[in-house]
C-alpha positions as CSV (number, residue, x, y, z in Angstrom):
1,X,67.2,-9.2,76.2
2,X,65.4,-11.9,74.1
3,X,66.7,-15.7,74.4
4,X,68.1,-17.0,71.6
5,X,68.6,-20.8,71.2
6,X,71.9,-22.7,71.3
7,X,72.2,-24.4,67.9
8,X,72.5,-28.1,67.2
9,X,76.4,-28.8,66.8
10,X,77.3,-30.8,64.3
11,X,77.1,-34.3,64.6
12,X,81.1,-35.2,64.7
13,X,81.3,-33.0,67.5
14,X,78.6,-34.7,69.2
15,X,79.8,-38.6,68.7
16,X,83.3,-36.9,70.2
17,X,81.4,-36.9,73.6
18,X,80.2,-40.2,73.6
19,X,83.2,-42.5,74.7
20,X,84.6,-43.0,77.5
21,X,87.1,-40.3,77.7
22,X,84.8,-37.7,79.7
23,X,84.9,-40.1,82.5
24,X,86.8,-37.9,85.7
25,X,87.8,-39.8,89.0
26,X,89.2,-38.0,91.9
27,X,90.4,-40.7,94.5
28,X,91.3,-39.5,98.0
29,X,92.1,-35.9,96.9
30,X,93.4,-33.6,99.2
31,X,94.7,-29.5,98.9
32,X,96.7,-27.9,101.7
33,X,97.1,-24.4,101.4
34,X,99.4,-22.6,104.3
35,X,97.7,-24.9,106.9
36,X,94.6,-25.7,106.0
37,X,93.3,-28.1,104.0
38,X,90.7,-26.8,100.9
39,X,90.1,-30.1,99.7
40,X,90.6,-33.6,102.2
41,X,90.3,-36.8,101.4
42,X,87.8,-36.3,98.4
43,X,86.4,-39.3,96.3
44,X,84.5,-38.3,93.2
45,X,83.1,-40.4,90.3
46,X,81.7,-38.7,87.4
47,X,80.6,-40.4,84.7
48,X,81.6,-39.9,80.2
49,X,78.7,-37.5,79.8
50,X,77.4,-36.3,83.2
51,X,76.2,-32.7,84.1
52,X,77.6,-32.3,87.5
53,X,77.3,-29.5,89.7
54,X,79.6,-28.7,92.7
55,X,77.5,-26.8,95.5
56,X,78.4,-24.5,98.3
57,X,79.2,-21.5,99.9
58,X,82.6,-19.4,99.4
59,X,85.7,-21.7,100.7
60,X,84.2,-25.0,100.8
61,X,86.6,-26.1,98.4
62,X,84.5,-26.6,94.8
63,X,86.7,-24.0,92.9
64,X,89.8,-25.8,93.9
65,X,88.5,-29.4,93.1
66,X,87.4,-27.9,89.7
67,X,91.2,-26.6,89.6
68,X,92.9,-30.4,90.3
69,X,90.9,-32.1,87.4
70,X,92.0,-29.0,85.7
71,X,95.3,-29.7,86.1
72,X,95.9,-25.8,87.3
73,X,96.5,-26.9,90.8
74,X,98.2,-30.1,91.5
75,X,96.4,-32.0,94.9
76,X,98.9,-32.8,97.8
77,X,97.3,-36.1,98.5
78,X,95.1,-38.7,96.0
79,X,95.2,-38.5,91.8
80,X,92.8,-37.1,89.7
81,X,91.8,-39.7,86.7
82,X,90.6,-38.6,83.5
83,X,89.0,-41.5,80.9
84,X,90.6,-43.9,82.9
85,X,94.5,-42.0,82.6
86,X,95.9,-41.0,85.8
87,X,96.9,-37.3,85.1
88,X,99.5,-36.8,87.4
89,X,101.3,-33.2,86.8
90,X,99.6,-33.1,83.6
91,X,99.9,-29.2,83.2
92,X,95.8,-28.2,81.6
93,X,97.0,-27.4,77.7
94,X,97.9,-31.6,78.2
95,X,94.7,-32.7,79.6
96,X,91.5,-33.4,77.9
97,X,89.9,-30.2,79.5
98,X,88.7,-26.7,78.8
99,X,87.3,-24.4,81.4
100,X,84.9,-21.4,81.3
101,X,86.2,-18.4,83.9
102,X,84.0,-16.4,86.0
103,X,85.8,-13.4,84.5
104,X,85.5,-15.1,80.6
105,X,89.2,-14.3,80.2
106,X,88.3,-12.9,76.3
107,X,91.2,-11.5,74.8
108,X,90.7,-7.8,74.5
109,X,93.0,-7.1,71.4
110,X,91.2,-9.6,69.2
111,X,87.8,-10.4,67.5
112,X,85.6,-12.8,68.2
113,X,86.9,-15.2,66.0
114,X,90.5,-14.9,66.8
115,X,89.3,-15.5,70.4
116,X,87.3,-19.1,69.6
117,X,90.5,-20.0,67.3
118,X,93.2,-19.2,70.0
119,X,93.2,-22.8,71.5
120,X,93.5,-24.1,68.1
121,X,97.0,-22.9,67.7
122,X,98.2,-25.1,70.8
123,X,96.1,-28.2,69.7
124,X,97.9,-28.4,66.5
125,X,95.0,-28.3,64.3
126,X,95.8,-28.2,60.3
127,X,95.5,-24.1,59.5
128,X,92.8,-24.8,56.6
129,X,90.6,-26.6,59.1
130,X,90.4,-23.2,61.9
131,X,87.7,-21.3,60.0
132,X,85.4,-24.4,59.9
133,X,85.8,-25.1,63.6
134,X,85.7,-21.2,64.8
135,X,82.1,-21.0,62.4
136,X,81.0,-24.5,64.1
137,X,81.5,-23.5,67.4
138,X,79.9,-19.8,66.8
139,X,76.6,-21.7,65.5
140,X,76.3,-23.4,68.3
141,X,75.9,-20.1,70.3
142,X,74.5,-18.6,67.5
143,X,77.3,-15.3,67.5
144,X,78.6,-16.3,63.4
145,X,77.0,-13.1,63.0
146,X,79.3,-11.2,65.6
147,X,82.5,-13.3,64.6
148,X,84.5,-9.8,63.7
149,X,83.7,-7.4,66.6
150,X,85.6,-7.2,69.6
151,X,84.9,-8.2,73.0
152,X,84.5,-4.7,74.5
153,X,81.8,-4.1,71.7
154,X,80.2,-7.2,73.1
155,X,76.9,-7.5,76.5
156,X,77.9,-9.7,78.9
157,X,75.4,-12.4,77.7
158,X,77.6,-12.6,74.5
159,X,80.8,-12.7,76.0
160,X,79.5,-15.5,78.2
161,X,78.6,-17.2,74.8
162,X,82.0,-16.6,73.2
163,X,83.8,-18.1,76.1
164,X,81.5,-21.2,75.8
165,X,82.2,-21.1,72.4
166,X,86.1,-21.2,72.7
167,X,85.9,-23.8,75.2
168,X,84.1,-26.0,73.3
169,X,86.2,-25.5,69.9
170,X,88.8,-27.7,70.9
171,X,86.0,-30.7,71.7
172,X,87.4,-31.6,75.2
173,X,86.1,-34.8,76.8
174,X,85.4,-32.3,80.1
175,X,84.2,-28.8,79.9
176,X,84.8,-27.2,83.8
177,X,82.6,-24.1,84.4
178,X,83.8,-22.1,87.1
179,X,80.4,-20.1,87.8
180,X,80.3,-18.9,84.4
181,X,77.0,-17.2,84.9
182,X,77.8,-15.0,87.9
183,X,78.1,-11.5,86.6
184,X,74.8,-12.3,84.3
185,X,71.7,-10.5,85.5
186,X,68.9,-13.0,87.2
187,X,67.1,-13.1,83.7
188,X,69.5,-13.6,81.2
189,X,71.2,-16.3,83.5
190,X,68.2,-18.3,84.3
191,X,67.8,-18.2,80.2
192,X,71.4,-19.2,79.8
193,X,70.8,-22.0,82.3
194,X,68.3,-23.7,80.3
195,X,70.2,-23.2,76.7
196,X,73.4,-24.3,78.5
197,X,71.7,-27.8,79.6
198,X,70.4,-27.9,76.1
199,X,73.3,-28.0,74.9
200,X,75.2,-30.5,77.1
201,X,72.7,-33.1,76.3
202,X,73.1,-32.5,72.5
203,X,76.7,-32.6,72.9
204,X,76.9,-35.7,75.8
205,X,80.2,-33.8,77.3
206,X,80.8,-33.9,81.0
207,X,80.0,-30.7,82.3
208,X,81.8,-30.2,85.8
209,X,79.8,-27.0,87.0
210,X,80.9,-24.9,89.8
211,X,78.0,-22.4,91.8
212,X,77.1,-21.6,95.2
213,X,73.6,-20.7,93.8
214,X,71.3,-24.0,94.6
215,X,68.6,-23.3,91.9
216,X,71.6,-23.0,89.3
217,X,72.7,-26.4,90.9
218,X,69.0,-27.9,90.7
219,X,68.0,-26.4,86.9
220,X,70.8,-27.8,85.0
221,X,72.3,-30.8,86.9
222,X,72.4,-34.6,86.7
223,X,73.5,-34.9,90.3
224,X,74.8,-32.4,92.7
225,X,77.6,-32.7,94.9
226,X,77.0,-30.2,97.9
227,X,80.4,-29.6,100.0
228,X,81.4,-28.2,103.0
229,X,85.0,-27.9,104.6
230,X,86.4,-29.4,101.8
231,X,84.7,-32.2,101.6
232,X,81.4,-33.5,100.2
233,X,78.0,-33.5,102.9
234,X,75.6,-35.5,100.2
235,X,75.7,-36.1,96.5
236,X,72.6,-36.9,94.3
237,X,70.1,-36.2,91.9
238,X,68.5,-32.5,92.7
239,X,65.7,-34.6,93.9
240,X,67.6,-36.7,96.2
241,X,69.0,-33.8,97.9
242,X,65.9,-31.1,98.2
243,X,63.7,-33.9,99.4
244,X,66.4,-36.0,101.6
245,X,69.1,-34.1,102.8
246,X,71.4,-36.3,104.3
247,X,72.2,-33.4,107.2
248,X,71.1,-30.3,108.8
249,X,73.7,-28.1,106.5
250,X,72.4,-29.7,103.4
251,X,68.5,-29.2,104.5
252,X,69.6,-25.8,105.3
253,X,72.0,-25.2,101.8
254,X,69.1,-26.8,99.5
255,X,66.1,-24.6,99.6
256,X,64.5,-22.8,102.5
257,X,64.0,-24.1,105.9
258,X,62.2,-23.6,109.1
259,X,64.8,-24.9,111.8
260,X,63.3,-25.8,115.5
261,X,65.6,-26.7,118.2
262,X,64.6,-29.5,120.6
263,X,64.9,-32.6,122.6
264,X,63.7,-36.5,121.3
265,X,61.4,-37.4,123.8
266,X,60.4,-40.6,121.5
267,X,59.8,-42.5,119.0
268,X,61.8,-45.1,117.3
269,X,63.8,-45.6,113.6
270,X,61.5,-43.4,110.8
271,X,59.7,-42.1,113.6
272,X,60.7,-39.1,116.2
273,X,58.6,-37.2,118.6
274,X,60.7,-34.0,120.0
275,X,59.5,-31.1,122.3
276,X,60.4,-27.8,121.0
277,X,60.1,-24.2,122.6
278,X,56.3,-23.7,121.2
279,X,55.3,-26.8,121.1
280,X,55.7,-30.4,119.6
281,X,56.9,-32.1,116.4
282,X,56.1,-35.4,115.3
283,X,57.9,-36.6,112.5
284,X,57.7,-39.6,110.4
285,X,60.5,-39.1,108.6
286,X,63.3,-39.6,111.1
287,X,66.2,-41.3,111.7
288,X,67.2,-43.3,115.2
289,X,67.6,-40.8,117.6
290,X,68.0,-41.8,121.5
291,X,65.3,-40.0,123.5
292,X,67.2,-37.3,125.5
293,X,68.9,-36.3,122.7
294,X,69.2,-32.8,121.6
295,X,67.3,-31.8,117.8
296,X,67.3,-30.0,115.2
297,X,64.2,-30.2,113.2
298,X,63.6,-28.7,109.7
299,X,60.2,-27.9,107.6
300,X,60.1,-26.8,104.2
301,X,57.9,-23.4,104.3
302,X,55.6,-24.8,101.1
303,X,55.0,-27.3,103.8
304,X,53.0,-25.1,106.7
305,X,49.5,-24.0,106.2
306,X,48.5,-20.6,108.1
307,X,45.0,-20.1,109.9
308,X,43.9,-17.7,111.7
309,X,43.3,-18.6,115.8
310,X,45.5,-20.2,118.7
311,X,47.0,-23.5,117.7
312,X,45.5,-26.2,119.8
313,X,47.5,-28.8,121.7
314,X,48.9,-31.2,119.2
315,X,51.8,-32.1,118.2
316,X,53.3,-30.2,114.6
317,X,50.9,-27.0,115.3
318,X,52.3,-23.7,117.0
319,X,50.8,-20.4,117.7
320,X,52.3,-17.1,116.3
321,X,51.5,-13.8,115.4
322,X,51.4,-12.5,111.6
323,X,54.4,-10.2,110.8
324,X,54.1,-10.0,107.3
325,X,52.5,-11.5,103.7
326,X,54.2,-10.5,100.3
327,X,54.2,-12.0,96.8
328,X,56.7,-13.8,95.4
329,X,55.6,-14.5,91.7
330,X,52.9,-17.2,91.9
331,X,53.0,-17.9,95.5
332,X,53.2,-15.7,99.0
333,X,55.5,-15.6,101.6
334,X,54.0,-15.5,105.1
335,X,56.6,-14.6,108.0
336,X,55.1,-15.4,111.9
337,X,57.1,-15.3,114.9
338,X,55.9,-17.6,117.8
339,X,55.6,-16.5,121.7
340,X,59.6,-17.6,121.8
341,X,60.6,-15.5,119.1
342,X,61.2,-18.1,116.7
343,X,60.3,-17.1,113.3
344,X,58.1,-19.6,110.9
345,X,57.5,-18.9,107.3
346,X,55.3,-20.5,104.8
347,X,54.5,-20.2,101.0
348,X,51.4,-20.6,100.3
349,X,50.5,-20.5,96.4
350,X,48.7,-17.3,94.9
351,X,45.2,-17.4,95.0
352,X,44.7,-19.8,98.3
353,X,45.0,-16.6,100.3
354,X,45.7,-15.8,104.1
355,X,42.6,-14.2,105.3
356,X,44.2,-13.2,108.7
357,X,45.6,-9.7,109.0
358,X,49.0,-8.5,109.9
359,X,49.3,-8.6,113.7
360,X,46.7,-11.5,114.4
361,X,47.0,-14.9,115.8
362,X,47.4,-17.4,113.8
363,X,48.4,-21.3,113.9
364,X,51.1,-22.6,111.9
365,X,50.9,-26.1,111.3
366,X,52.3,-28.9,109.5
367,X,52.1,-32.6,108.1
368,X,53.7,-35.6,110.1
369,X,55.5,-36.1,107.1
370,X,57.4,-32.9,106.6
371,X,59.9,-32.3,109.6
372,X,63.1,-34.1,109.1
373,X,65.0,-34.7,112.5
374,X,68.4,-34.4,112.8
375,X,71.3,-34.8,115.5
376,X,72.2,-31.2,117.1
């Protein structure tokens, strides 16, 4: 399926985003279910016109924050805040909000159309002005042309647009997307990711996006909050978080890692020297860690370089034998395993080459400047 570009929204809709209403605060949230907590103690500012991605694996508790500024789960403990207006039980057709589903949620038994102009009914918009806003909000997803078929008749791609399209009919302040992309084949979502940014920027909506996929998180986002138990490890720009996690689960969450465990044997604040199974690390880009302490150290794979021959006795250099070299569009992915059985891969980009062969010795080594040392 060929891309085809979001259109430019018209320009009332777009000064509609720029106050600011699309401002959401979430201040000491908490949500008990049975007895455990999905959300606890959660502080969240998100500013009028922020893309905002909430990051992390199944039950970590983003759905259900998305839910609370929603207003289709009430928290237990904190308020949620929208422009500035506590929304206390609010119920969602109140709030300033819409929200794209995983599932879409079209309407089977009506057209396009009748889909995108649903939400108009409750919003009380005069009947002569519906047909205007249904054909603005179909240009901006460019699906005018499909305004009278029926969902069933319609690829997933364009049912993803129509539900974009009905959310955005109504103008909200916040548009929640509650991995809208999920059920999109790897292609057509990484296209939607980029027209969906697009459009976000044109429009200067907040856009509170919920994934567990990190590169969904890191293509369209302004900052990214990356959560765990219910509660949020480290929140930044994608930058900030791929190249300084704040922890081992976000090093490990963001990206690919090599993980060593170890002991500190030295070193002091920004600097850490730890023994490791195979070898050494010395890092330059540690935190204060007593010596004696137990470590976990993490290197990026586009960080280690793979020669063939023994590694010699240095610190950040460990011997291993070649298990396997595949491409991964424009770079390789070389997998070793070291005398310990600990497994180190690299990425190397296409053309630089491994000259050893599966099987051989090789060294593994890295910069002083790529492990990051962490607590156990």
């Amino acid at each position: 399926m060929t891309a085809t570009a979001l259109a430019a929204p018209p320009a009332d809709l777009v000064a509609a985003g720029d106050a600011d209403a699309g401002r959401v605060t979430l201040d000491g949230v908490s949500k008990l279910y049975g007895k455990s907590w999905a959300v606890k103690s959660l502080d969240l500012e998100i500013a009028a016109g922020e893309f905002i991605s909430l990051l992390g694996p199944s039950g970590c508790g983003k759905t259900t924050t998305l839910r609370m500024i929603g207003g289709f789960e009430l928290p237990d403990e904190g308020d949620v805040s929208i422009g500035g207006i506590a929304m206390g039980t609010t119920p969602p057709f109140r709030r300033p909000v819409n929200t794209v589903f995983q599932s879409y949620a079209l309407f089977p038994h009506m057209s396009v159309a009748k889909n995108v102009a649903y939400g108009l009914r409750y919003a009380k918009v005069p009947k002569a002005d519906v047909p205007t806003r249904v054909t603005e909000a179909l240009g901006m997803v460019r699906m005018q042309h499909l305004a009278s078929r029926m969902p069933a008749q319609l690829s997933g791609g364009q049912q993803q647009r129509i539900a974009l399209a009905r959310a955005l009919v109504n103008r909200p302040s916040v548009l929640l997307l509650d991995e809208p992309m999920s059920a999109l084949d790897r292609k057509l979502r990484e296209e939607m990711q980029i027209e969906l940014k697009l459009l976000q920027q044109q429009l200067h909506t907040t856009f509170v996006f919920v994934t567990h996929d990190q590169e969904e998180a890191m293509t369209m986002s302004d900052r990214i909050a990356v959560m765990s138990g219910g509660r949020i490890e480290q929140i930044g720009s994608p930058a900030d978080v791929y190249d300084h996690p704040a922890s081992a689960y976000v090093a490990g969450f963001i990206g690919q890692q090599n993980f060593f465990e170890g002991t500190v044997t030295g070193g002091d604040a920004g600097a850490a020297a730890v023994t490791i199974a195979d070898g050494s690390v010395r890092s330059t880009r540690s935190g204060a860690i007593a010596a004696g302490g137990a470590a976990t150290v993490a290197v990026r794979p586009e960080s280690v370089t793979v020669v063939e021959g023994a590694a010699p006795d240095e610190p950040n250099a460990v011997t291993a034998t070649l298990m396997s070299v595949s491409r991964l569009g424009s770079y390789l992915q070389v997998v070793t395993i070291t005398g310990s059985g600990q497994k180190v891969m690299a990425r190397v980009p296409w053309g630089v080459g491994v000259s050893a062969t599966i099987g051989t010795v090789v060294t593994c080594r890295w910069p002083a400047d790529a492990p990051l040392v962490y607590p156990a």
